[in-house]
C-alpha positions as CSV (number, residue, x, y, z in Angstrom):
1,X,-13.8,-11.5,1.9
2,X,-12.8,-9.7,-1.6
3,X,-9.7,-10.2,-2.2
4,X,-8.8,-6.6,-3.5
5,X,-10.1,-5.0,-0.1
6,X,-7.6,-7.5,1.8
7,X,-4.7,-6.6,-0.5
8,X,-5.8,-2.8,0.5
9,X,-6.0,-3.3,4.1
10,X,-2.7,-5.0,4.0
11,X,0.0,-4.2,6.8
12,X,2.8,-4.1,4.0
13,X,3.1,-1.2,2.6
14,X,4.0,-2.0,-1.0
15,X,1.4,-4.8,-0.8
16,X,-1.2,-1.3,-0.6
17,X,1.1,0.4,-3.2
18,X,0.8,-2.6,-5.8
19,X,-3.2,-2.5,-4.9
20,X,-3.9,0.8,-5.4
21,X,-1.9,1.7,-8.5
22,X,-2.4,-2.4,-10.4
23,X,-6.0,-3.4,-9.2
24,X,-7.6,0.0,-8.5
25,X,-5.7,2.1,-11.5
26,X,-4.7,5.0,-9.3
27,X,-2.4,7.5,-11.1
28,X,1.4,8.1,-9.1
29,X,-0.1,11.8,-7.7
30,X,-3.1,10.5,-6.5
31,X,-2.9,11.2,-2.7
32,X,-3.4,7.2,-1.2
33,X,-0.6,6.6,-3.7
34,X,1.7,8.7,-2.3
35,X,1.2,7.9,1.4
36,X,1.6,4.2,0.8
37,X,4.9,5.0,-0.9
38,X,5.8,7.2,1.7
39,X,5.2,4.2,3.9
40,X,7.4,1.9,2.4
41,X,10.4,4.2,2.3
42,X,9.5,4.1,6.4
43,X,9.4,-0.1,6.6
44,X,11.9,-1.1,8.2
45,X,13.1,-3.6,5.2
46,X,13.9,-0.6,3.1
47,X,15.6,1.3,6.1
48,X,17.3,-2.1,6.7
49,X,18.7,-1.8,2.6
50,X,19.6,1.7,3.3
51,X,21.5,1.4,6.6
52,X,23.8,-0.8,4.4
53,X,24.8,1.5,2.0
54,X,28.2,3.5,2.5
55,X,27.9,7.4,3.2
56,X,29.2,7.7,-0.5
57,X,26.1,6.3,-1.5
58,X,27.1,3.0,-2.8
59,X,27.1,-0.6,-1.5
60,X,29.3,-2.4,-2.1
61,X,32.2,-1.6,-4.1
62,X,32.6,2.4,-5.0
63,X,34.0,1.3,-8.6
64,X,31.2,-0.6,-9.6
65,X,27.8,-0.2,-8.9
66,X,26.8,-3.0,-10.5
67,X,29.2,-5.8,-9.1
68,X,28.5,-7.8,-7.8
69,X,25.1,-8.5,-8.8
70,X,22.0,-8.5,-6.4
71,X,24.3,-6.6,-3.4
72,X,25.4,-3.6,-6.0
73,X,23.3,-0.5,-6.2
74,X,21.7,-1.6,-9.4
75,X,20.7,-5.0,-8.5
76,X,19.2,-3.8,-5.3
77,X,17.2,-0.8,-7.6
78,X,16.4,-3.8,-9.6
79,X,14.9,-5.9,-7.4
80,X,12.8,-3.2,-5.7
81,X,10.7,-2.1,-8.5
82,X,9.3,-5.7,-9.0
């Protein structure tokens, strides 16, 4: 089976995202782009991240969105775009 077509088919949605835009060189408006990353934002990992975070739109400590690291805002952001 080729490999790329696998990664394509995949039931994780960023798995598809990564495909599309690294292997296939889809541009960010191109329409399978935007439905996989629509489809992330809908896994339930990334709705599990965002149940977390308090209505004022922080996670952990409203002073400092970057304390402590990894569980802060920014280490979470951080995280997610690799």
């Amino acid at each position: 089976m080729d490999l790329t077509k696998w990664l394509l088919e995949s039931r994780d949605p960023s798995v598809r995202y990564w495909a599309l835009r690294d292997l296939e060189g889809k541009e960010l408006g191109d329409a399978e782009v935007s439905v996989a990353q629509d489809r992330i934002m809908e896994s339930s990992w990334v709705r599990t991240i965002f149940a977390a975070q308090k209505p004022g739109g922080w996670w952990v400590n409203e002073q400092d969105m970057y304390l402590p690291k990894y569980t802060a805002k920014i280490g979470r952001a951080s995280c997610r775009e690799r």
